[in-house]
C-alpha positions as CSV (number, residue, x, y, z in Angstrom):
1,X,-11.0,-95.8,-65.8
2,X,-12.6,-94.1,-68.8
3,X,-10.2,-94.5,-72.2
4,X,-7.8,-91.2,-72.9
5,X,-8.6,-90.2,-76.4
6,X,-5.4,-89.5,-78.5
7,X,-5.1,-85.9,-79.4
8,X,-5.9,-85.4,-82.8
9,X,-3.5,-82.8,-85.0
10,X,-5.8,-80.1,-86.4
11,X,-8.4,-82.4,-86.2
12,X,-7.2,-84.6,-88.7
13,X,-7.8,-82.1,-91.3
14,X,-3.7,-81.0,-91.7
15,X,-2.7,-83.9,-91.8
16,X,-3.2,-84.2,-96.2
17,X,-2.0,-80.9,-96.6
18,X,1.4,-81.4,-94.4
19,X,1.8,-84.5,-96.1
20,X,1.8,-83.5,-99.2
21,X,4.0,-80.5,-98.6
22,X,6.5,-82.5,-97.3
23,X,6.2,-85.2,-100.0
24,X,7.0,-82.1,-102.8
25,X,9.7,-80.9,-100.4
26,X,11.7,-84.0,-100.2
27,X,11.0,-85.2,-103.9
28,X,10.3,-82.2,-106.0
29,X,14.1,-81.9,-106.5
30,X,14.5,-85.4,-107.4
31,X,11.4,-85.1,-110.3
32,X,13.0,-81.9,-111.3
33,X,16.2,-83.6,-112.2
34,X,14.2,-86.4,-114.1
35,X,12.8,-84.6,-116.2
36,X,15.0,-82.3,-117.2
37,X,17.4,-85.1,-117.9
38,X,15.2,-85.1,-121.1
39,X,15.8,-82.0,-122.1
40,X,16.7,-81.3,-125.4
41,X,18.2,-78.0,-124.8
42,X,22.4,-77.8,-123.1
43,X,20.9,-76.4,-120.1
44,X,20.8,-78.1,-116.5
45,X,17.5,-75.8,-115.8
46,X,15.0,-73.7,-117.8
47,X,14.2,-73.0,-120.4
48,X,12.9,-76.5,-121.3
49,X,13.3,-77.2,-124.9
50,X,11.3,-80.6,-125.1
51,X,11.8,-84.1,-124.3
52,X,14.7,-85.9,-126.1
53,X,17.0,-89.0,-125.4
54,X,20.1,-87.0,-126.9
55,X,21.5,-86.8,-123.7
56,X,21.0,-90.5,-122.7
57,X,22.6,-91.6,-125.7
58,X,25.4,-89.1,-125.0
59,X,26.0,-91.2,-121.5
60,X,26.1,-94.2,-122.9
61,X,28.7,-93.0,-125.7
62,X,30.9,-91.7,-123.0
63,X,33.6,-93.6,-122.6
64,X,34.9,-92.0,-119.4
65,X,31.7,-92.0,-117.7
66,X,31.0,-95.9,-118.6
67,X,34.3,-96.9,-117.3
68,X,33.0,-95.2,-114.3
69,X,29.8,-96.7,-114.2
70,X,31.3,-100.4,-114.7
71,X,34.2,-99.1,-111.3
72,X,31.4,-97.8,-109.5
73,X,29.5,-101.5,-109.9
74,X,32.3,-103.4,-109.8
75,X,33.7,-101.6,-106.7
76,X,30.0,-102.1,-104.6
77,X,29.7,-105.6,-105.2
78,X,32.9,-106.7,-103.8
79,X,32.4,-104.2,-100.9
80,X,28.9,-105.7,-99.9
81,X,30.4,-109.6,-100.8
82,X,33.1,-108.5,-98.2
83,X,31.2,-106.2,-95.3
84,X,28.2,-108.4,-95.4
85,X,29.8,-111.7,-94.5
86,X,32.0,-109.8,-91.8
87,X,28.9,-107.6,-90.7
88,X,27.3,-111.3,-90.2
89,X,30.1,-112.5,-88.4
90,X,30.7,-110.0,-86.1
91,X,26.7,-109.8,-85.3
92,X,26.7,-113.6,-84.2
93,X,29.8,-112.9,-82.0
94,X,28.0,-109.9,-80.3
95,X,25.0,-112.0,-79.9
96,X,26.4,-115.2,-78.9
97,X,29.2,-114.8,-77.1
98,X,30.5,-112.9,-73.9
99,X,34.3,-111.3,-73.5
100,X,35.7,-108.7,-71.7
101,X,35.1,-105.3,-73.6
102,X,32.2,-106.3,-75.5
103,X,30.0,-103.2,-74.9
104,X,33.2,-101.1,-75.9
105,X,34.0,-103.4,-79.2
106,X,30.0,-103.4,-80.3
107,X,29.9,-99.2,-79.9
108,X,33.4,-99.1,-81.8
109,X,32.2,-101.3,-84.4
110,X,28.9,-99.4,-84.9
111,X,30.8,-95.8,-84.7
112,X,30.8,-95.6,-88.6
113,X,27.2,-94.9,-88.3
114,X,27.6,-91.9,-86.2
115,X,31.3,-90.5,-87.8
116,X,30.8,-88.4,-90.8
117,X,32.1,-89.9,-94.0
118,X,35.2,-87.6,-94.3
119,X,36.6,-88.3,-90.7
120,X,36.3,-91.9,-92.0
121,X,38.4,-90.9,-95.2
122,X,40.9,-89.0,-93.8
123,X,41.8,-91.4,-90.9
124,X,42.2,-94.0,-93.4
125,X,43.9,-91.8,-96.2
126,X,46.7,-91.0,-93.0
127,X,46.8,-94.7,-92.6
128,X,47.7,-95.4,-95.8
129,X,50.1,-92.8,-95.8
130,X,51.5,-93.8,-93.3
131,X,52.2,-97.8,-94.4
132,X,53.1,-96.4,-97.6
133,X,50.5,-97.5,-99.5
134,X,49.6,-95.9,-103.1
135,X,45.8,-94.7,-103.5
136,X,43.7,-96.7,-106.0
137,X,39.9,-98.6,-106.2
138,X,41.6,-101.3,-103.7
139,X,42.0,-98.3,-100.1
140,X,38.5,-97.6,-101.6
141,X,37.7,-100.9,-101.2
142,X,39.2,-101.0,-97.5
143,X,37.8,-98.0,-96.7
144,X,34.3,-98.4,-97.7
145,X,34.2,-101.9,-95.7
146,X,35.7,-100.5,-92.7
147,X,32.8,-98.1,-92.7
148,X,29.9,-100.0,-94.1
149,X,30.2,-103.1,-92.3
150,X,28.3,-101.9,-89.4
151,X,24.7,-102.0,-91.4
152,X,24.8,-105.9,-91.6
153,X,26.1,-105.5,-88.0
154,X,23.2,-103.6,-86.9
155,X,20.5,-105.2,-89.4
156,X,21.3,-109.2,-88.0
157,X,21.9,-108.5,-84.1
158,X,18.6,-106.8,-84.3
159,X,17.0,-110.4,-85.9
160,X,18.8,-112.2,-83.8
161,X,17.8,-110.7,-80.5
162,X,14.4,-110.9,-81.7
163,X,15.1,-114.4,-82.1
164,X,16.3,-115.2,-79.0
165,X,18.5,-118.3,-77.9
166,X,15.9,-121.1,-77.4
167,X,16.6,-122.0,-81.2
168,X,20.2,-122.4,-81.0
169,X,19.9,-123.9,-77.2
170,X,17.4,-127.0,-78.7
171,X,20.0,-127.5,-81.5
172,X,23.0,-127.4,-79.5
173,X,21.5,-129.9,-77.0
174,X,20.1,-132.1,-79.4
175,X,24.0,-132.5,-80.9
176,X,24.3,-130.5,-83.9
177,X,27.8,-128.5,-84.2
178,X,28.3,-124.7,-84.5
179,X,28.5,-125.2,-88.3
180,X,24.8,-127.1,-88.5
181,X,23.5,-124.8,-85.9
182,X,24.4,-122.3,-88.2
183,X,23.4,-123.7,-91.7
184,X,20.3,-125.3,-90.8
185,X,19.1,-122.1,-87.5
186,X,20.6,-119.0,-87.6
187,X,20.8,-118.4,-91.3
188,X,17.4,-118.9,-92.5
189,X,16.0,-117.1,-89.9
190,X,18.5,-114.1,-90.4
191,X,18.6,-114.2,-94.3
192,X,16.2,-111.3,-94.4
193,X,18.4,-109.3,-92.6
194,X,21.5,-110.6,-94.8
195,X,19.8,-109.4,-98.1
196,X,18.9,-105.9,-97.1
197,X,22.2,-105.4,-95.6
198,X,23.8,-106.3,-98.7
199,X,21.7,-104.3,-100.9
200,X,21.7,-101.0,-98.6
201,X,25.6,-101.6,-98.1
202,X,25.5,-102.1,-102.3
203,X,23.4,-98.8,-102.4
204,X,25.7,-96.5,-100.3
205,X,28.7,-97.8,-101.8
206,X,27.6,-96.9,-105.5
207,X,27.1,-93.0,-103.8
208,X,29.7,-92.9,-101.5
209,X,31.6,-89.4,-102.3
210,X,33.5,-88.6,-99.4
211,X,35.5,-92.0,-98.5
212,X,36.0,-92.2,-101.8
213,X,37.1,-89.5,-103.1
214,X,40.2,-89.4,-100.5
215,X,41.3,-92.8,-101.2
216,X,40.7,-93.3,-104.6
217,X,43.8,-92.0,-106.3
218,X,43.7,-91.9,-110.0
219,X,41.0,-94.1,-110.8
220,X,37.3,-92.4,-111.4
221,X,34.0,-94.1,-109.7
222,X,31.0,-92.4,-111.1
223,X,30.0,-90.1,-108.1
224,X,33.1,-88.7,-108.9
225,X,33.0,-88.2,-112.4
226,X,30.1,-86.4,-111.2
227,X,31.5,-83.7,-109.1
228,X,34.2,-82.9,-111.8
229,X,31.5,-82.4,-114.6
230,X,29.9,-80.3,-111.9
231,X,32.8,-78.1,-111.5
232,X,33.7,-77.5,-115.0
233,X,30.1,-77.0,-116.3
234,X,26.7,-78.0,-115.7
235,X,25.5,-80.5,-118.7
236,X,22.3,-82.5,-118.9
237,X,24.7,-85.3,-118.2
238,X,24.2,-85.1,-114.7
239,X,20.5,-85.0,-114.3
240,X,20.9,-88.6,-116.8
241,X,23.4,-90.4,-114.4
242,X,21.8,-88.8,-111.2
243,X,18.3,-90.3,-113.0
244,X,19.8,-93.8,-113.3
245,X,21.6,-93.5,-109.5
246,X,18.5,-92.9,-108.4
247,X,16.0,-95.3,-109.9
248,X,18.8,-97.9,-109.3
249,X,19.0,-97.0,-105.2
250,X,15.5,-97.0,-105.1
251,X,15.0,-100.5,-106.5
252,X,17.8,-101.6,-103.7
253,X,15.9,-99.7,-100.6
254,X,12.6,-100.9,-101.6
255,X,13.8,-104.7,-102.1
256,X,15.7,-104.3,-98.8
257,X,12.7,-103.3,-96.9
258,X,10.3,-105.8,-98.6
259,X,13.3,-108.6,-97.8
260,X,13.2,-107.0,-93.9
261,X,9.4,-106.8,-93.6
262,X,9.0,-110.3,-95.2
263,X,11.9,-112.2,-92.8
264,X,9.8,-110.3,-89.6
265,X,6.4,-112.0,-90.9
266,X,7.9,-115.1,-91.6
267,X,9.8,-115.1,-88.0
C-alpha cells in the first residue's frame, strides 16, 4: 500500500510567517512592559523618555512593596513544601492502591484544575466564615494548597504510570518494606516530576490573584500590591515588579520542563 503523504499547510511556506505572528502576539505585551519599565519618564506608555533605573531603585526603596515581595516568597515556599509532599502522596495512593470511590476521589482531587480560581476563593472564604476563622497569609496558605496540590498530583501519576509496577513488584518480593521501596524505587524515578511540581506550584503561587485576594485579609502579597497601584494610578512601578515576576516565572517553567524532559530520558 503506497505511503499517504501528510498534507502540508500552504506548502510549508506559512508556516514562518504564522509563527512569527503568533510569537509577537503572545509576547509583544510582555517586551512592551520590559522595556518601558526603563523609562525615565512617569508614564506607563509613550512617550518614551529614555532608558533609566530610577524606577528600579524606586522598587527596591519601597518599603510596602518589599514587604510584599518577601510575603509573596515566603508565602510560595511553604505552599509548594506543603502541596508537593501531599500532591506526592496522594499520587502514590491513586497509583498503588484500590478502594471504593477511587475514580470519584482522583476527579475530585484534580477539579482545581478545571474550577476557576474565584470559585476556589470564595468557597473557602465561606468556609472560613463559617468556622470563624479571621483572614490573614495562613487561609492563603490553606487555600492556595487546597487548590494547587493537584499539579504534583497530576505531574507524578503520570511518571508513575509510565513506570509501571514491575519495579515496585521485584522490590516488594525481594523483601524490602514500603518505606525502602519507596526511598530506594519510587523516588528517584519520580524526582523529576517532584521538582517541576514544586517549581510550577512555586510559580502560580507567587501570581495567584484571585485565591488570594479573598482570603488574605489585611496582609499584602505582591500581586496585590499590584492591583491597588493599578487602581489608584499607573506608575512605571508596575512594568518593574511585572519585569522581575516575569523573568522569575520563566526561570521556574523552564527548569521545570528541563527537570520533566530530563527524568523522561533518564527513565
Amino acid at each position: 500500500m503506497a505511503a499517504i503523504d501528510k498534507p502540508k499547510l500552504g506548502g510549508g511556506g506559512l508556516v514562518w510567517p504564522l509563527f512569527v505572528l503568533v510569537a509577537l502576539f503572545l509576547y509583544l505585551p510582555i517586551l512592551v512592559m520590559v522595556v518601558f519599565s526603563f523609562n525615565a519618564g512617569n508614564n506607563v506608555g509613550m512617550p518614551f523618555e529614555g532608558f533609566s533605573l530610577r524606577w528600579y531603585e524606586a522598587v527596591f526603596g519601597n518599603r510596602q512593596i518589599m514587604a510584599a515581595m518577601w510575603n509573596s516568597l515566603r508565602l510560595s515556599v511553604m505552599i509548594a513544601c506543603l502541596a508537593v509532599p501531599l500532591g506526592l502522596m496522594t499520587a502514590i495512593a491513586l497509583d498503588r492502591f484500590h478502594f471504593p470511590g477511587k475514580a470519584l476521589f482522583r476527579r475530585l482531587v484534580l477539579m482545581p484544575l478545571v474550577l476557576p480560581g474565584i470559585v476556589t476563593g470564595v468557597a473557602l472564604l465561606n468556609l472560613f466564615a463559617f468556622t470563624g476563622t479571621r483572614l490573614s497569609l495562613t487561609t492563603v496558605l490553606i487555600g492556595q494548597v487546597t487548590s494547587l496540590m493537584c499539579i504534583t498530583v497530576t505531574e507524578v501519576y503520570a511518571r508513575l504510570a509510565q513506570m509501571g509496577r514491575s519495579q515496585y513488584e521485584a522490590a516488594h518480593d525481594m523483601g524490602a518494606n514500603e518505606f525502602e521501596i519507596f526511598w530506594k524505587v519510587t523516588l528517584p524515578n519520580v524526582r523529576g516530576a517532584v521538582i517541576a511540581g514544586a517549581l510550577i506550584t512555586f510559580s502560580l503561587s507567587l501570581d495567584d490573584l484571585a485565591v488570594t485576594f479573598l482570603l488574605i485579609g489585611r496582609e499584602n502579597t505582591l500581586p496585590m500590591i499590584i492591583w491597588s497601584i493599578l487602581r489608584r494610578e499607573a506608575t512605571p512601578l508596575v512594568n518593574v515588579v511585572g519585569t522581575g515576576m516575569t523573568l522569575l516565572t520563566l526561570i521556574l517553567v523552564a527548569s521545570s520542563l528541563w527537570l520533566s524532559s530530563r527524568g523522561r530520558r533518564g527513565q
